[in-house]
Structures are given as C-alpha cells and as structure tokens.
C-alpha atoms as one frame of an Amber mdcrd trajectory, in Angstrom:
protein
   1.275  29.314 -20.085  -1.751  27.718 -21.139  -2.304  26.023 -18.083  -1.374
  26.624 -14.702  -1.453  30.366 -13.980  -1.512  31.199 -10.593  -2.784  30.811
  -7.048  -6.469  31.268  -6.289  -9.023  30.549  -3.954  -8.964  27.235  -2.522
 -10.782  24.479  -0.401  -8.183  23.483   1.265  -6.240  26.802   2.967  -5.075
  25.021   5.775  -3.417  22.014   3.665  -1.957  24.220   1.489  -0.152  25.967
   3.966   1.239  22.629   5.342   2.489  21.579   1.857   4.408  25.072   1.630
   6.894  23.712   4.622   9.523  20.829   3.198   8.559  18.540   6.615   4.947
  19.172   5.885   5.354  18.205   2.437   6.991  15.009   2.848   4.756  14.039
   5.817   1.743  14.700   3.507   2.706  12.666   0.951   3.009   9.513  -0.260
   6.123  10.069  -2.168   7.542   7.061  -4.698  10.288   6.756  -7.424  12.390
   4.917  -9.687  13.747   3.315  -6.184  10.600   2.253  -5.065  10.142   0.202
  -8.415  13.569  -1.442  -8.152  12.951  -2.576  -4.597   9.842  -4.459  -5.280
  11.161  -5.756  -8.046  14.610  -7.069  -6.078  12.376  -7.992  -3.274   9.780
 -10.403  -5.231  12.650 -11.697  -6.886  13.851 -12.873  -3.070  10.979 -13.843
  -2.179   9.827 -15.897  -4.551  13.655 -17.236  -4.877  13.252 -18.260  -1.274
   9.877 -19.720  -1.803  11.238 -21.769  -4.718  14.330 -22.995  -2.620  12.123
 -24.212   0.110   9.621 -26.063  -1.634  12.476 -28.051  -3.854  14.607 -28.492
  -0.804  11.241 -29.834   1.238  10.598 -32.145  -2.481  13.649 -33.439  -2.090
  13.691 -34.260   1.305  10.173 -35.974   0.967  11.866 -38.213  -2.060  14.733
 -39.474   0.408  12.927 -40.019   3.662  14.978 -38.156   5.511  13.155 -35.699
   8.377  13.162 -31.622   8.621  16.533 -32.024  10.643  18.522 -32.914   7.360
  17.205 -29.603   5.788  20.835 -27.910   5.505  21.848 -31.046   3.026  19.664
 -29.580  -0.055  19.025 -26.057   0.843  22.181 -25.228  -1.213  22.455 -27.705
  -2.930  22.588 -27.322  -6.581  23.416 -30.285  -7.677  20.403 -32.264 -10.076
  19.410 -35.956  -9.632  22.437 -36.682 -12.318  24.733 -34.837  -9.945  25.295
 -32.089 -12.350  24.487 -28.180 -11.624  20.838 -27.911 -12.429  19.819 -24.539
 -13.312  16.495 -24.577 -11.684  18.417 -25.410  -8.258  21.085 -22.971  -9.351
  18.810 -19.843  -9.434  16.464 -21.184  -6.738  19.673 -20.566  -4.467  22.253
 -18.458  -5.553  19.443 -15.822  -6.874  18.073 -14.552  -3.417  21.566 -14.671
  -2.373  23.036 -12.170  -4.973  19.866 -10.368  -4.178  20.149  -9.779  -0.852
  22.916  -7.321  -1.322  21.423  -5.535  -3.894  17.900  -4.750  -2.247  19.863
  -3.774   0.657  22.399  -0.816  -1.390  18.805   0.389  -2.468  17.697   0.671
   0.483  20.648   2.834   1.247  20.484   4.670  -1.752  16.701   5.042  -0.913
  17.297   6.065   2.635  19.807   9.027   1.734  18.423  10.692  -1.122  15.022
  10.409  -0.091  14.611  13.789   1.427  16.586  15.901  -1.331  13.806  13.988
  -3.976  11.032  14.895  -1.494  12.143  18.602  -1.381  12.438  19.154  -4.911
   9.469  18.448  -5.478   8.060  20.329  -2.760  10.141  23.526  -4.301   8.354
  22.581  -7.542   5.068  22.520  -6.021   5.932  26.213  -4.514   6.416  27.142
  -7.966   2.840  26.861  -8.985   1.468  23.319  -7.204  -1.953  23.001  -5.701
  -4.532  20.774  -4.153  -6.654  19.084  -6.794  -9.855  17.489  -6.598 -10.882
  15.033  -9.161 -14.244  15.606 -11.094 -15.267  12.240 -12.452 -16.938  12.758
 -15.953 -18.075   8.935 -15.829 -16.818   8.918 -19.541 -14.758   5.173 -19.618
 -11.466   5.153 -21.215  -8.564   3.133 -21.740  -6.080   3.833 -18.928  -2.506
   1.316 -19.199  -4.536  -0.764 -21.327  -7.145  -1.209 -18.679 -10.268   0.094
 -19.030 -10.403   3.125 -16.589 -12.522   6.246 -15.610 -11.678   9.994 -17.125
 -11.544  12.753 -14.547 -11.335  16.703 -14.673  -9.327  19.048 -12.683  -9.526
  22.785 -12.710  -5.963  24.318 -12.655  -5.717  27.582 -10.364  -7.993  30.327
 -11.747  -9.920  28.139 -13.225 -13.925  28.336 -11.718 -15.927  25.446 -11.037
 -18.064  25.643 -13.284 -15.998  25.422 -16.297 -15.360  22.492 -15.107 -18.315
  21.057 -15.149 -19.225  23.016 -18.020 -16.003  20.916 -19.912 -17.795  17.836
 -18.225 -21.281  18.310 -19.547 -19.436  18.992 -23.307 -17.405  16.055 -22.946
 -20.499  13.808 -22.338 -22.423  15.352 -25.176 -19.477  14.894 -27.247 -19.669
  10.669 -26.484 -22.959   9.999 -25.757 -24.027   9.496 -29.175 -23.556   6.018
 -30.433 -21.551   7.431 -33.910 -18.079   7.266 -35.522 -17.162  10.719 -34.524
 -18.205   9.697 -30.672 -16.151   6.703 -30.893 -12.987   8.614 -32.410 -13.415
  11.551 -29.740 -12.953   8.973 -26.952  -9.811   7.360 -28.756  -8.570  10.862
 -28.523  -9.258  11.140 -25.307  -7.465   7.800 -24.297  -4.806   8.391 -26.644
  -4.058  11.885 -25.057  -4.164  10.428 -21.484  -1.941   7.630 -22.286   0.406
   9.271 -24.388   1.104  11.997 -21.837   4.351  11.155 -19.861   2.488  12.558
 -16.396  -0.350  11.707 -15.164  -2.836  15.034 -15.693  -2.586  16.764 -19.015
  -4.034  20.194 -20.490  -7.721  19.465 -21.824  -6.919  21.438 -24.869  -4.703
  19.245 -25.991  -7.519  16.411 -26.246 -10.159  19.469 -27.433  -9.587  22.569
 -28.319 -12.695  23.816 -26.896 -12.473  23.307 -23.644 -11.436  26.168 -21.617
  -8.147  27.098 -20.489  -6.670  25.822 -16.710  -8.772  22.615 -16.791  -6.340
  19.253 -16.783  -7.673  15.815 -17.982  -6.494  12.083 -16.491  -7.216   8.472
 -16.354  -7.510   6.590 -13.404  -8.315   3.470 -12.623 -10.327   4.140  -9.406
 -12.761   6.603  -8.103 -10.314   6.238  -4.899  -8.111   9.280  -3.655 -10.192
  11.783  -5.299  -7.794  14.773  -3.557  -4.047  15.023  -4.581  -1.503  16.938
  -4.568  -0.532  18.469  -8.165   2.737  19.695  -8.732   3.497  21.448 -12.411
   6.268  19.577 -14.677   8.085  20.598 -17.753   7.816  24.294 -17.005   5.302
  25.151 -19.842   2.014  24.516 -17.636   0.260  21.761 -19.971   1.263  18.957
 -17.559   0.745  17.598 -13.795   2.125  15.190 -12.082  -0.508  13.834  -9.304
   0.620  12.915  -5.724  -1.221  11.030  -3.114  -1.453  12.398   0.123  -1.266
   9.947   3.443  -4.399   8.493   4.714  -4.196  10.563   8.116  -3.707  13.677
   6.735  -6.624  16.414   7.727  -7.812  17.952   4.131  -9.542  20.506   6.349
C-alpha cells in the first residue's frame, strides 16, 4: 500500500484508545449518511410546504374578510379562484402531507441501522484509521466549485516534517505567476475533486511527494482534527470524520 501503513506515534494516545471501543466511537463522532441527506431534504420540503400553505391560506383569508377563526375553510382547500384544483394549492397541501409519512419511515430506518453503520466504520477504522490533523498549505483551490483551502495530512509513519517538507514544495511549485504554476494547481483541484472521499494520496496529484502524506480541500480552516478511516482497501484514500465538539483531544 502506498499509503496508509501502519500505526505510529501519535498526539492523541488517549483519543485513540477511545475510538478503538464501538460506544466510544460513535460518541466521538459526528457520524452522517445517505439518511441524513434524505431527511433534510423530506424535511425542507415540509417545511417550506407548510410555510407555503399558511401564507396562501392567510392571502386568502385577507381577500374575503373573514377573521383567523375561519382558518380551517382554506387550509385544505385546493380549489383556485375558478373553483378548479389549482396546482399551486394542490402541492402547498397535499405535499407536506405525503411527506409526513415519509420523513417519519426515515427516521425509523435512521434510528435502527444507525449503530450497525456506526460500527462498521469503527471496525474499518481498527483496520488502519487514525487521528489526523490538518496542515493548511494556504495554497487556494477549487473545492465543489467553491473556492476552498488545500490541506496536508501525514498518514501513519509518515514524520512531520515531510509534511511540511511536501508543503514548502507545493508552495514553490505555485508561487510563480507561470503556465506550469497555473496547471499544477488545476491538478491539484482536479485530484481533490475527482476523488470520491474526501483525503486522497499526494502522489496521485505529484509524484514527488513522499509516500503516507494525503491531500484535501476544505472549505474552512474549522475542525482541523478528524478522524480518518481508510476506504477502498488499497490505502490511497480517506474518508474524514468530525469528531463532537465536547470531545477531549487530550
């Protein structure tokens, strides 16, 4: 494996040792998935279904001159000023109401498979995971089309300063206002974004950087500790967990 190799020394012994235990994993944390997505989704669709119902049914009250108490008449209502279904009254109230049902089954769904997706990826992190601290190499790059920042990571057994050894070559490698500069750092963004986890094997953007240290783009300088857990089995790629805001990294 190119990449991740093996345990080594690390800052953070006692963390470490929490991660190791499935509750102490999942407290640490802040674990989100494909269910997580879906619910905000459903739930800004109910929201802003209920906000739309609201303000129509309070319109329409306003244009009859009828008070608050009559609210019931046009909260379902669907029916346009012609009499016919309107389909802006349709979805404003039938929307949230199909909804409903489906935030709540992922809630379910989210509530009982929660800890088996927590776990696995606890076992993966026994299988090679550490804690990683960011290195910002204030090089600016284009992270989901925003423009965001370009950090280092060194895998385990990789020393320190390699890393910042990669970091001062990186800078040297973009500091000079040239074609070559400007194509590096479209390598470098196109590497980033084009890896299908968040941290990715520096090689892979230049072959001269050393082995064990991991490249990604963030958008903030915020949560420079996470949790890295290996994917895909052939070391060259990390996917990077938060951990929760009370959680000692002493």
């Amino acid at each position: 494996m190119l990449g991740v190799k093996g345990a080594s020394a690390s800052r953070y012994p006692q963390l470490e040792a929490v991660l190791l235990t499935e509750e102490g994993f999942k407290r640490s944390i802040r674990y989100a998935d494909g269910f997580d997505a879906a619910l905000t989704g459903v739930v800004s669709v109910v929201v802003m279904g209920v906000v739309l119902n609201l303000s129509l049914t309070l319109y329409r009250l306003d244009r009859a001159g009828l008070p608050m108490r009559f609210l019931w008449l046009y909260l379902f209502d669907v029916r346009g000023p012609g009499g016919t279904v309107d389909a802006l009254f349709w979805a404003a109230v039938w929307v949230p109401v199909i909804a409903v049902p489906v935030m709540v089954g992922l809630l379910i769904a989210r509530w009982m498979t929660r800890d088996g997706s927590v776990f696995k990826v606890c076992e993966q992190y026994r299988r090679g995971g550490f804690v990683a601290e960011l290195v910002p190499t204030d090089i600016t790059i284009f992270v989901k089309d925003k423009r965001g920042l370009l950090f280092m990571i060194a895998g385990p057994g990789a020393a320190a300063e390699s890393v910042q050894n990669a970091v001062r070559h990186m800078r040297a490698r973009v500091e000079p206002k040239s074609r070559e500069a400007r194509l590096y750092l479209r390598g470098l963004s196109a590497t980033v974004a084009g890896a299908d986890c968040p941290a990715v094997l520096a090689k892979k953007a230049d072959p001269g950087l050393p082995d064990g240290i991991f490249i990604t783009g963030q958008l903030t300088r915020r949560w420079p500790v996470r949790v890295a857990v290996p994917v895909g089995g052939d070391g060259t790629r990390l996917k990077l967990w938060q951990l929760q805001k009370d959680v000692p990294l002493a």
